[in-house]
C-alpha positions as CSV (number, residue, x, y, z in Angstrom):
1,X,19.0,36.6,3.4
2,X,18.2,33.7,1.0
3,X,18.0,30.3,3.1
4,X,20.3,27.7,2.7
5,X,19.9,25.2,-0.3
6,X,18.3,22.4,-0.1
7,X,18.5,18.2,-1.7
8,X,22.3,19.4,-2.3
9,X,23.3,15.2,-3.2
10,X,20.3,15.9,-6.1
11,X,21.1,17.5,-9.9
12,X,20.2,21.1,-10.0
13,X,16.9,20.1,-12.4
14,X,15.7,17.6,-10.2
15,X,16.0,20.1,-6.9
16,X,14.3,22.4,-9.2
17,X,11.3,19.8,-10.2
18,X,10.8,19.0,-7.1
19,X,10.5,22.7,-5.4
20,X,8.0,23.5,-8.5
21,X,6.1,20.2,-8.4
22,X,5.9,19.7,-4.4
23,X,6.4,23.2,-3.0
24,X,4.9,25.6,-5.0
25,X,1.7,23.4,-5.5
26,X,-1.1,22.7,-3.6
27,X,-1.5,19.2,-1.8
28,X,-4.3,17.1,-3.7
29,X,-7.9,17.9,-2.3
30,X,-10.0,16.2,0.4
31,X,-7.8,17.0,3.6
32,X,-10.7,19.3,4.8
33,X,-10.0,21.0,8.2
34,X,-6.9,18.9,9.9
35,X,-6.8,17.5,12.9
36,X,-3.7,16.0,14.4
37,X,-2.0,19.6,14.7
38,X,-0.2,19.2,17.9
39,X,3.5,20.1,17.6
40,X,5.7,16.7,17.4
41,X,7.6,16.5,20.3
42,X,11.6,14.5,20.6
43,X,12.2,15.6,17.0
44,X,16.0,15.7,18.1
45,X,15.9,12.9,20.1
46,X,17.0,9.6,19.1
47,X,16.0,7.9,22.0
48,X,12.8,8.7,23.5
49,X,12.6,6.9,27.1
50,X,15.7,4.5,26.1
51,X,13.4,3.8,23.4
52,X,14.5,4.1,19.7
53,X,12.6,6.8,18.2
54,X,11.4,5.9,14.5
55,X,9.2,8.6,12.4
56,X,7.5,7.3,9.8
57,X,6.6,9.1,6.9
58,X,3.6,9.3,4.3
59,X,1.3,11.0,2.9
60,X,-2.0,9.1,3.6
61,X,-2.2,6.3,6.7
62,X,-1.7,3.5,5.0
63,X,-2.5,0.5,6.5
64,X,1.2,-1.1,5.2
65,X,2.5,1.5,7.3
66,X,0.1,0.9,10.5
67,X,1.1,-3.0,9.8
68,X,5.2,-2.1,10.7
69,X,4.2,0.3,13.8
70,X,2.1,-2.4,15.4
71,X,4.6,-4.6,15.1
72,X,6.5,-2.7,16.2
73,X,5.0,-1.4,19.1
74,X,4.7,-4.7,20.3
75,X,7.7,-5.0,20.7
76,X,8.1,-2.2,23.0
77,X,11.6,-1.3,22.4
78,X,10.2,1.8,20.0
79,X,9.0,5.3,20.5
80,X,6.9,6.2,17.2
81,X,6.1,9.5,15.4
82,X,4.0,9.2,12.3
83,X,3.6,12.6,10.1
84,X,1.7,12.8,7.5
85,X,-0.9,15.1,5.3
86,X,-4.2,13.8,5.7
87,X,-4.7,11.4,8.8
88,X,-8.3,9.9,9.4
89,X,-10.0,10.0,12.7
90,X,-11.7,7.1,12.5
91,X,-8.3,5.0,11.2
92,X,-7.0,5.6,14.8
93,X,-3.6,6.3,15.0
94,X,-2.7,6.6,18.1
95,X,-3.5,2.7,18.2
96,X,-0.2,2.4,16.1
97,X,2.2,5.7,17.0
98,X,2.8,7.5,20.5
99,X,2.2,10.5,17.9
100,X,0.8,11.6,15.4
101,X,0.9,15.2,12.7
102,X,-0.5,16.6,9.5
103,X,1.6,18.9,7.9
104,X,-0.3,21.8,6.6
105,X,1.9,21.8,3.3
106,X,5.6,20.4,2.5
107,X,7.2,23.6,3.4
108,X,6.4,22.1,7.3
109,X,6.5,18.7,6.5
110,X,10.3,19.4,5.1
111,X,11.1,21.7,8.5
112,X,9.8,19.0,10.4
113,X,12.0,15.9,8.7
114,X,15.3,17.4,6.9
115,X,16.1,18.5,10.7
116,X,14.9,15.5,12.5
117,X,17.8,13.8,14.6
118,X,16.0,10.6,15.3
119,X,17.0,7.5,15.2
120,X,15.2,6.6,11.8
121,X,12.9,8.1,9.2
122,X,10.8,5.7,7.0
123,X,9.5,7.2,3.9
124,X,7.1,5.9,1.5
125,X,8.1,7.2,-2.0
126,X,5.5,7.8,-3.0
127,X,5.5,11.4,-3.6
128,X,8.7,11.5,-4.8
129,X,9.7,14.3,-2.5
130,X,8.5,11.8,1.0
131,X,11.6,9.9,0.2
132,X,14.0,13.0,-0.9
133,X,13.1,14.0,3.0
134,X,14.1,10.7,4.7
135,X,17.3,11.1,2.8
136,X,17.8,15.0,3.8
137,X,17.3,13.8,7.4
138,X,19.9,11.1,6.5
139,X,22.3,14.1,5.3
140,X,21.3,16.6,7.7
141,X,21.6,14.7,11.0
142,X,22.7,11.3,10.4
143,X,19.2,9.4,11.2
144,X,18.6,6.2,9.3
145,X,16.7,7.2,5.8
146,X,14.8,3.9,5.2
147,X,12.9,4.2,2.1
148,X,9.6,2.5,1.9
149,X,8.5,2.0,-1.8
150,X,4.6,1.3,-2.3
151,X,5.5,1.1,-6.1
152,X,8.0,1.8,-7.6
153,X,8.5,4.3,-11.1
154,X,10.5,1.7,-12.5
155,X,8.3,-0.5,-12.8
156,X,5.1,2.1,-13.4
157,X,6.8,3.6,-16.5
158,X,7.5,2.5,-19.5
159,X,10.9,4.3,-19.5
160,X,12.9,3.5,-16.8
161,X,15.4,6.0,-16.7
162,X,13.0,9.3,-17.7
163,X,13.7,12.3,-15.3
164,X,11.2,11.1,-12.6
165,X,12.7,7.8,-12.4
166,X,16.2,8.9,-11.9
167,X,15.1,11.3,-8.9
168,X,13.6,8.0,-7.8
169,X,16.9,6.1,-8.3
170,X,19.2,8.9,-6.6
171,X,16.7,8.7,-3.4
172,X,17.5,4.9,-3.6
173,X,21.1,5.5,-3.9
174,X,21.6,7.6,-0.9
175,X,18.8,5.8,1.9
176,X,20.4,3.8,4.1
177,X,18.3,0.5,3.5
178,X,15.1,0.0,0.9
179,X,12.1,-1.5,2.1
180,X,9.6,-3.1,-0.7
181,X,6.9,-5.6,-1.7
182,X,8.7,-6.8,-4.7
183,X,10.3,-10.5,-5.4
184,X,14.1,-10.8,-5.7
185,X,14.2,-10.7,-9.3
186,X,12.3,-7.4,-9.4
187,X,14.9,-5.6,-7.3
188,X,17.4,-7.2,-9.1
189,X,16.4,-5.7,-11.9
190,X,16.2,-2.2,-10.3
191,X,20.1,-3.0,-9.1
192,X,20.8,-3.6,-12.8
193,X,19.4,-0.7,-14.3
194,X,19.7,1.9,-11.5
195,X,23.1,1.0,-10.2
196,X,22.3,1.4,-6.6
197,X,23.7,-1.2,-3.8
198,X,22.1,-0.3,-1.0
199,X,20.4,-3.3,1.4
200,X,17.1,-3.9,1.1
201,X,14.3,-5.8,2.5
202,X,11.4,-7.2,1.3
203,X,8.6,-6.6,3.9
204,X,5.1,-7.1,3.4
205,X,1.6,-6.2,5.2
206,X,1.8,-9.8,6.4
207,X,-1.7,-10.9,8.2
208,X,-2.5,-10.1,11.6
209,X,-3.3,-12.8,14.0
210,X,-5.5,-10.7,16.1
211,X,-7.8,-9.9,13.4
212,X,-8.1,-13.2,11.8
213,X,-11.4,-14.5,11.4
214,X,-12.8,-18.2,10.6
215,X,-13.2,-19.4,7.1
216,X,-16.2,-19.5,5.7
217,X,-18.4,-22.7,4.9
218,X,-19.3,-22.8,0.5
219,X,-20.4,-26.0,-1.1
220,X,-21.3,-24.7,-4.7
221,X,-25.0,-25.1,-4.1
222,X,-25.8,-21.4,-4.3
223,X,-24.4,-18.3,-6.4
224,X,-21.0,-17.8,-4.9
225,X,-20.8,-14.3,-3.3
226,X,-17.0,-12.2,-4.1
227,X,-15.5,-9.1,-3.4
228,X,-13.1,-7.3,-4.0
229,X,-11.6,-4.7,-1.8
230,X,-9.1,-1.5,-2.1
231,X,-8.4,1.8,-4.0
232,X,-10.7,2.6,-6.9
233,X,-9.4,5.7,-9.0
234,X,-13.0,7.8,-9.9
235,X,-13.6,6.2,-14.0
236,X,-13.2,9.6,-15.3
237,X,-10.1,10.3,-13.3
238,X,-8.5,7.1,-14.6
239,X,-9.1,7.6,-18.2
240,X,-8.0,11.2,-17.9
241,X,-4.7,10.1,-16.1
242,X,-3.9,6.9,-17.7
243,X,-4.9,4.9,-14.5
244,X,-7.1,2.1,-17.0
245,X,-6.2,-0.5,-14.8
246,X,-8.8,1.2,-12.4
247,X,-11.7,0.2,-15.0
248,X,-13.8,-1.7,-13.0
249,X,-16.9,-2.2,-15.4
250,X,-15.4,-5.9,-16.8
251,X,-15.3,-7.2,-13.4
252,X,-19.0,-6.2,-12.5
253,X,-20.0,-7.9,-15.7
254,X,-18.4,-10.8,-15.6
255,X,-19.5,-11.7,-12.0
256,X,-22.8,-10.2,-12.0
257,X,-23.5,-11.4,-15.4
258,X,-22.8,-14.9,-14.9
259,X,-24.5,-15.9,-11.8
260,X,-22.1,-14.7,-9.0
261,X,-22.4,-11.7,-6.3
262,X,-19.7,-8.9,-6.3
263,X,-19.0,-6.6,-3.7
264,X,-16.4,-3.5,-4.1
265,X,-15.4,-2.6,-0.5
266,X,-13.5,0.9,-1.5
267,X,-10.9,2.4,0.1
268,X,-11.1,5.6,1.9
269,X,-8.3,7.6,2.4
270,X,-8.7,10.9,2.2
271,X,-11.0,12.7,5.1
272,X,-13.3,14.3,2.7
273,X,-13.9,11.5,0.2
274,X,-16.0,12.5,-3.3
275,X,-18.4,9.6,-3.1
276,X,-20.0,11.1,-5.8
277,X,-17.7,11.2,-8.1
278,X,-17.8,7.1,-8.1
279,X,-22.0,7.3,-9.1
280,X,-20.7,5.4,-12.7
281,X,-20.2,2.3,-10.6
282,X,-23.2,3.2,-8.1
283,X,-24.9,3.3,-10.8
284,X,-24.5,-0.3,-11.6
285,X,-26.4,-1.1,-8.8
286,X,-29.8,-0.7,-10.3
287,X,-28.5,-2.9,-13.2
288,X,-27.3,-6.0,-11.3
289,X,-29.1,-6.7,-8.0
290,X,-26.2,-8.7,-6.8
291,X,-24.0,-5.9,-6.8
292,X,-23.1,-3.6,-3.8
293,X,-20.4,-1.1,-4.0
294,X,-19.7,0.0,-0.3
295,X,-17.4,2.6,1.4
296,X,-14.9,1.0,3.5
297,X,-13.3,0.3,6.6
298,X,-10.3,0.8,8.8
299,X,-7.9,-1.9,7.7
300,X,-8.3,-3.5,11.1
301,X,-12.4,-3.7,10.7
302,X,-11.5,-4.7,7.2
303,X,-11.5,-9.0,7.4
304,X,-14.6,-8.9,9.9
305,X,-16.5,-6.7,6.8
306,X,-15.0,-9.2,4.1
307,X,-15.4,-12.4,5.7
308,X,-19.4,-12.2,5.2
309,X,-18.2,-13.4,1.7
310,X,-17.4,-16.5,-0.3
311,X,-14.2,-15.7,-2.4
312,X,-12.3,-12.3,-2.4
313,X,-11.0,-11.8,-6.5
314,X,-7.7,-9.6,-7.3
315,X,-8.6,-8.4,-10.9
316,X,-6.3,-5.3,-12.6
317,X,-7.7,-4.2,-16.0
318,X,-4.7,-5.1,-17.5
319,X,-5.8,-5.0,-20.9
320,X,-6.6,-1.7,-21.1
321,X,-4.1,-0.4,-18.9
322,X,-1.4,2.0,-20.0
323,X,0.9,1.4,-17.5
324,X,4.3,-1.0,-17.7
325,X,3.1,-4.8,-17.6
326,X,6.1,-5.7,-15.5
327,X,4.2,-4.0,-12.7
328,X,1.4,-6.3,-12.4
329,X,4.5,-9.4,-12.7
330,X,6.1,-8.0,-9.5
331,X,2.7,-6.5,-7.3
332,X,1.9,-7.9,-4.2
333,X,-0.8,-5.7,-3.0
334,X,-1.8,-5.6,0.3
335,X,-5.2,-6.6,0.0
336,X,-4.1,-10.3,-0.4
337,X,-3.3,-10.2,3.1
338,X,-6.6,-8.5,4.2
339,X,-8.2,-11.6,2.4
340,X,-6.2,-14.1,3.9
341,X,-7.2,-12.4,7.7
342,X,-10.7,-12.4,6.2
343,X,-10.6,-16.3,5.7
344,X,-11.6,-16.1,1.9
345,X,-9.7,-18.3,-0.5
346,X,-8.4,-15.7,-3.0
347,X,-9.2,-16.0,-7.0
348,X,-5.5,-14.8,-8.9
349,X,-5.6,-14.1,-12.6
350,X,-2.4,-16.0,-14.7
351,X,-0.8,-12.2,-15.4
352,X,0.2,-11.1,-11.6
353,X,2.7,-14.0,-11.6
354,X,4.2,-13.0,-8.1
355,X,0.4,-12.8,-6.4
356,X,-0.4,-15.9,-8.4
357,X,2.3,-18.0,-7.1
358,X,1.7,-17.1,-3.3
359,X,-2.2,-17.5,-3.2
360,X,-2.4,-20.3,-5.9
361,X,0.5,-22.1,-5.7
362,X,0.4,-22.2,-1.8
363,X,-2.9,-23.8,-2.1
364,X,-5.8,-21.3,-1.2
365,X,-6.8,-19.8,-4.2
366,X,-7.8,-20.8,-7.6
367,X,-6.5,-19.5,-11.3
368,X,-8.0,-18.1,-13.8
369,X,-7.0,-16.1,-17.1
370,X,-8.2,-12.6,-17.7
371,X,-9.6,-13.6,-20.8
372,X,-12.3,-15.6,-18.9
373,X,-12.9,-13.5,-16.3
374,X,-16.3,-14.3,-16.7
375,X,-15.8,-18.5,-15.9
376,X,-14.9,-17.6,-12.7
377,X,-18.5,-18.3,-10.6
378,X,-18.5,-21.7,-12.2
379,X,-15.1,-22.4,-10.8
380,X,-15.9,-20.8,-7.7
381,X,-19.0,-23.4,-7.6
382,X,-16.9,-26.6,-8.4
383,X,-14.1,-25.9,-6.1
384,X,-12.9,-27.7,-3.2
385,X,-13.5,-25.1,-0.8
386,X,-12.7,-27.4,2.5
387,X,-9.5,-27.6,1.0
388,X,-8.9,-24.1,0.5
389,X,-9.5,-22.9,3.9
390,X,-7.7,-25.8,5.4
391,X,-4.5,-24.7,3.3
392,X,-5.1,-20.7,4.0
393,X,-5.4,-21.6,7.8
394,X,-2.2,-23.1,7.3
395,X,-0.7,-20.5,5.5
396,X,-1.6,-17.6,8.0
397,X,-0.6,-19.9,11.0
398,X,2.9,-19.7,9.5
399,X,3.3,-16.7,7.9
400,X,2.1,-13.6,9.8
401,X,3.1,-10.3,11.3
402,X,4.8,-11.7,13.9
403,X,8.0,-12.1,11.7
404,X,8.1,-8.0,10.9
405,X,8.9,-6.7,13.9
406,X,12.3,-8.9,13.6
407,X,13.2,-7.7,10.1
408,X,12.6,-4.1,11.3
409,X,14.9,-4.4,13.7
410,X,17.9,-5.7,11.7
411,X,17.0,-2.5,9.4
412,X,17.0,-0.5,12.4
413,X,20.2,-1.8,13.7
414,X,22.8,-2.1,10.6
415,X,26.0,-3.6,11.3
């Protein structure tokens, strides 16, 4: 008996892709043994308690994704699941979710969601197939399919309608609402191309009063200390791959080179991460004293590690970068708000035009071009920095988490 077929609303080659891609491959290394294995329990409920029962959906813990459960949770009016592949101990997730699962492969993590009558499933897109499931679940038992995009193909490939992307735009076309990081005009532009119409809503990792910490105190008179914190793609991974923007080696000189301290504070997804695979920027240690290159932290551990700082930097390698530009235009990455819990006025090259005008334009951050990357100390040493801090304190007062919860819940509750 054959079973019955499955992403029925997709073209036969992109079913096809995504069974050979997803299915019959392995999932990427560094899970090690798993340990949330406990069977999800209220998979066909859609209240849990009188409480709306929401799985979320992705591959790694992300801290975007812990931001939306806390809020949440808070609330008190939701029951959450969160499955994933590889979960962290030490990222605590039961401080987020009432539960929590690894899948062992997609073969589970598709019996587990295509069936689950919930009351929503939110998917990062990223993998592709995370989003095809919310949308299966959609088909297969009318939950909500709320697709959460980290960043989009659109904007990642140079082609915006090659075969990848328009599995991408069919997952948009069917989910019941869209949930991004992305200015107006960038969806817009999606709409345009894509042809899709369903709601969406920007949502972003906004800062976290309980985790805020004071701003610092700088007055130029010593070498200005900076860091800069998140994913950093292993240099021979992102030249094999076409990940450039991951080169780091610019950033450490120009810092370290022209009288200013740089710390990377890396992110650490995976539970078995291949530290050793970073020794290139190790390494660069022994040739700048100033640097540090460090593992890091839960994202709620993060601002107390950063705030020992002077200036957090957001720095791409744009120039060598294969990727589309646009998606450096319309990136807000979720490290900006880290920074702002951290108390650190935030240094915004002029090519991420979106980041740019929130951190520099809002008044707690400074500009600079990638083309001087290494003027930045000096600036950092002639800048206002009362100023800065009094302006970020502002900023985080009114714009924080508490706001998410609310947006959620229109989502969650469609007219």
């Amino acid at each position: 008996m054959t079973s019955p077929q499955r992403f029925t609303w997709l073209d036969a080659p992109q079913r096809e892709y995504l069974r050979k891609t997803y299915f019959e491959a392995p999932m990427p290394r560094g899970r090690a043994e798993l340990v949330y294995r406990d069977p999800p329990a209220h998979m066909d409920q859609r209240l849990v308690d009188g409480k709306r029962h929401v799985v979320f959906c992705s591959y790694y813990l992300q801290p975007a994704i812990c931001k939306k459960a806390w809020a949440l949770r808070k609330s008190g009016d939701y029951h959450l699941t969160f499955i994933g592949c590889c979960i962290r101990q030490d990222h605590a997730p039961e401080r987020f979710f009432d539960q929590c699962h690894e899948a062992r492969d997609y073969e589970e993590l598709y019996t587990l969601l295509a069936s689950a009558g919930v009351w929503a499933v939110v998917s990062v897109i990223q993998p592709l197939v995370n989003g095809a499931l919310a949308v299966e679940a959609a088909v297969n038992t009318g939950a909500l399919a709320v697709v959460d995009i980290n960043d989009s193909l659109y904007y990642m490939r140079k082609d915006p309608n090659d075969f990848e992307c328009q599995i991408e735009a069919r997952i948009l076309k069917r989910a019941s609402a869209v949930v991004h990081k992305m200015p107006g005009w960038g969806v817009e532009r999606m709409r345009a191309d894509w042809r899709f119409e369903t709601p969406d809503w920007q949502v972003h990792s906004l800062p976290e009063p309980e985790i805020f910490q004071p701003c610092g105190v700088y007055d130029g008179s010593r070498d200005p200390a900076f860091v800069f914190a998140g994913g950093i793609i292993p240099y021979h991974i992102a030249v094999a791959r076409g990940h450039e923007n991951h080169i780091m080696d610019p950033l450490i000189h120009a810092v370290c080179g022209h009288g200013g301290a740089m710390t990377f504070v890396v992110n650490q997804n995976a539970r078995e991460m291949f530290w050793q695979e970073h020794q290139r920027y190790i390494d660069f240690q022994n040739v700048y004293p100033a640097f540090s290159f460090e593992k890091g932290v839960p994202f709620f551990q993060l601002p107390a590690k950063l705030a020992a700082h002077d200036f957090a930097i957001y720095w791409e390698n744009i120039p060598e970068s294969s990727y589309n530009p646009d998606h450096f235009a319309i990136n807000m990455a979720t490290k900006i708000f880290s920074y702002v819990e951290a108390g650190l006025p935030i240094l915004v090259h002029t090519q991420a035009p979106y980041i740019h005008e929130t951190v520099v334009e809002g008044g707690f951050g400074l500009s600079y071009e990638l083309k001087d990357l290494e003027k930045t100390p000096d600036m950092a040493r002639a800048c206002d920095y009362e100023t800065l801090c009094r302006n970020l304190k502002a900023y985080r007062d009114h714009t924080n988490s508490r706001s998410v919860a609310m947006m959620l819940g229109e989502i969650f509750d469609p007219a």
